[in-house]
N, C-alpha and C positions, 0 to 999 in steps of 0.2 A: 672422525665422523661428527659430522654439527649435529647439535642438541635439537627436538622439535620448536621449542621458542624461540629459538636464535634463527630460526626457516622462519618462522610467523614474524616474526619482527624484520627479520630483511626483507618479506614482501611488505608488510605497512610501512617501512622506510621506505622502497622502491615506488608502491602506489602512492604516497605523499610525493614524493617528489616528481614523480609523474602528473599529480594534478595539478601542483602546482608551475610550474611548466606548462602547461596548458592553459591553467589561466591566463598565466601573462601571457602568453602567444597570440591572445584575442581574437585568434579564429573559432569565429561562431557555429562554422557548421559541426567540426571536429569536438567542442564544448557541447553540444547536442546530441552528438550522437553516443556522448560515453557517459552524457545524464542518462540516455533513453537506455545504454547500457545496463547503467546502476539500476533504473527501474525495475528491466527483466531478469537481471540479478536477483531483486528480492522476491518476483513474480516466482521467477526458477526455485526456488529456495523453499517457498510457500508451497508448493505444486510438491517437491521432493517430500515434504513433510507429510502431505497427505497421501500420496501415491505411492513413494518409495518406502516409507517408513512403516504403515498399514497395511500396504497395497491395493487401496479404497482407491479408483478411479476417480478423480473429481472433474465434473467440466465447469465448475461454478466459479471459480477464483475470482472471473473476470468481474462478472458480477458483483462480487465483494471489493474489487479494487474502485470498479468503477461508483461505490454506493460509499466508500473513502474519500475519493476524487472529488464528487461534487457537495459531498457535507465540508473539507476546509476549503472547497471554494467559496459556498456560501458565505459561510464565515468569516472570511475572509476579503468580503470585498468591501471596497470605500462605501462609505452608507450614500453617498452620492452618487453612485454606480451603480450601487443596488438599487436605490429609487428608481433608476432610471431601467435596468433590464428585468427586474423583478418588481414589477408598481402591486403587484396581485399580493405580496407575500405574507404571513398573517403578522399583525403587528409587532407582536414579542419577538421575532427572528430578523425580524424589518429592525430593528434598534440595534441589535444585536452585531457586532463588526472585531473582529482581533486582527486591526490592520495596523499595529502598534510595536514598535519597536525598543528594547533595552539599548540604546548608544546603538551601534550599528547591527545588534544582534534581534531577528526578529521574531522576537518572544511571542505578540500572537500568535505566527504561522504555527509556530513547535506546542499551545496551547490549542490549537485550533485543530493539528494533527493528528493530538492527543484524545480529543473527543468525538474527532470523526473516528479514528481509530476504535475506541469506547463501541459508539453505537453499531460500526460493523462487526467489535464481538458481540454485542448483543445480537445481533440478526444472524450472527454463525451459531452462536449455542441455539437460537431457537429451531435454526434449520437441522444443526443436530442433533437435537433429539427427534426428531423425527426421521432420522438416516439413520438412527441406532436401531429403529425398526425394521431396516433392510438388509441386502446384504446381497455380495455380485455386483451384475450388471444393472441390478436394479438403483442401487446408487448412482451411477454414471446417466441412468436413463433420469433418477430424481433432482438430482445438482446440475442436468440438462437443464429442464424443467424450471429450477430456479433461475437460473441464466435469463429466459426466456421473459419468465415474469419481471425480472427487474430490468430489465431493455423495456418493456411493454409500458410498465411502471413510471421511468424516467423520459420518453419518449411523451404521456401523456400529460405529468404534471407540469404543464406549464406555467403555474404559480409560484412553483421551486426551481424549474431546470431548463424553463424556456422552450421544453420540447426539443423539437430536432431543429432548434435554430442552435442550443448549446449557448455557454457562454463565448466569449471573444477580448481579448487585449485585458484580461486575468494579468493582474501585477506577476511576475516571473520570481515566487518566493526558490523557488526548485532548481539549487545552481549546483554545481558543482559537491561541494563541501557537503551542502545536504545529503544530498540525496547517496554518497559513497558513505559518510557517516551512519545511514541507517543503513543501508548495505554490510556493510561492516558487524553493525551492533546485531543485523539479522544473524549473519551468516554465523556469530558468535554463539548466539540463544540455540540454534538448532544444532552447533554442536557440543553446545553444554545438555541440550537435551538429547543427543544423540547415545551418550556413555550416564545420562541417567537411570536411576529406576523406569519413569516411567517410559523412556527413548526404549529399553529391554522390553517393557512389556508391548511396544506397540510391533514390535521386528516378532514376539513371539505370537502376538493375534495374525501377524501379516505369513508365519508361516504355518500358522492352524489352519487357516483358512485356504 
C-alpha cells in the first residue's frame, strides 16, 4: 500500500509533466483553457473554505476576485498604456507601474499580486465583521449585496476601471506556471488549515449551527 506523500508527489510529478507538455505543444486554446482551469480551481477552493468548512453561504467571492483582478491590473500596466487608457488616474497610482522583471522571472506581477491580494483582505476583514453580525440566509442575502455594490462600483469608476469598456491587450503575466503554482500553494494552505486547530473549530461552528 503507497504511503499518502508518495500519492501527492506522483500527482505533482504527473501535473509537471503534464504542463509542461502542453507548453511545448503550443496549442493556445488548450493552454487557455487549463489557465482558466487553474483559475476556478482556486475560486473552488476559496468557495469550499467558506461554505464547506463554516457552512456560511457566500455569493461574494466573485466580487473579491474581481476587486484582485483589476488592482495587479492597474499596477501592472506599462506607464504608457496607462496614460493612455486611464489619462483621469490620480497622480501617485499614474507613476506607479510593476511591469518589471528579475531575468525572465516577473517579479512585479508576483509584487503586484501580492498587494492586490493585501487590499482584498482588507476589504474581506471589513466585510467580516459585519457578517459576524448575522447568521443563515442572511449572509448569502449580505455577500449578495456586496457582489452587487462592487459590479456597481467598478462599472462606475472610470478613472480606475474604464467602466464597462474594461481594460484590453493587458500584458498576459498569467501562464501556465503561474497560475497551477498558486493553485497548488492554495490547495496546500486549505488543507494545512483543514487538520488545524482553527480548520476544527470552523467544522465545529458549521455543525452548531
Amino acid at each position: 500500500m503507497q504511503s499518502p506523500v508518495a500519492i501527492r508527489l506522483g500527482a505533482l510529478l504527473i501535473l509537471t509533466v503534464g504542463l509542461t507538455l502542453l507548453q511545448l505543444s503550443g496549442r493556445a486554446f488548450w493552454q487557455g483553457f487549463v489557465i482558466n482551469l487553474g483559475i476556478f480551481m482556486i475560486l473552488v477552493l476559496s468557495l469550499n473554505l467558506a461554505s464547506g468548512f463554516t457552512g456560511v453561504f457566500s455569493l461574494g467571492h466573485i466580487g473579491f476576485m474581481a476587486l484582485g483582478a483589476y488592482g495587479s491590473a492597474i499596477l501592472t500596466l506599462p506607464l504608457a498604456k496607462k496614460a493612455d487608457y486611464l489619462p483621469n488616474l490620480p497622480a501617485w497610482l499614474a507613476a506607479v507601474h510593476f511591469d518589471f522583471y528579475l531575468g525572465p522571472f516577473p517579479l512585479g506581477f508576483l509584487l503586484a499580486t501580492l498587494l492586490a491580494a493585501g487590499l482584498v483582505a482588507g476589504v474581506a476583514l471589513l466585510v467580516g465583521l459585519v457578517l459576524m453580525r448575522l447568521s443563515g440566509h442572511f449572509v448569502a442575502v449580505a455577500t449578495l449585496g456586496f457582489l452587487v455594490i462592487v459590479r456597481v462600483i467598478l462599472f462606475n469608476a472610470d478613472n480606475f476601471t474604464r467602466g464597462s469598456r474594461t481594460f484590453s491587450n493587458v500584458t498576459p503575466y498569467t501562464g501556465l506556471w503561474w497560475v497551477w503554482c498558486w493553485a497548488i500553494l492554495t490547495l496546500y494552505v486549505v488543507w494545512r488549515l483543514k487538520y488545524s486547530a482553527y480548520g476544527r473549530a470552523m467544522f465545529a461552528q458549521r455543525e452548531d449551527s
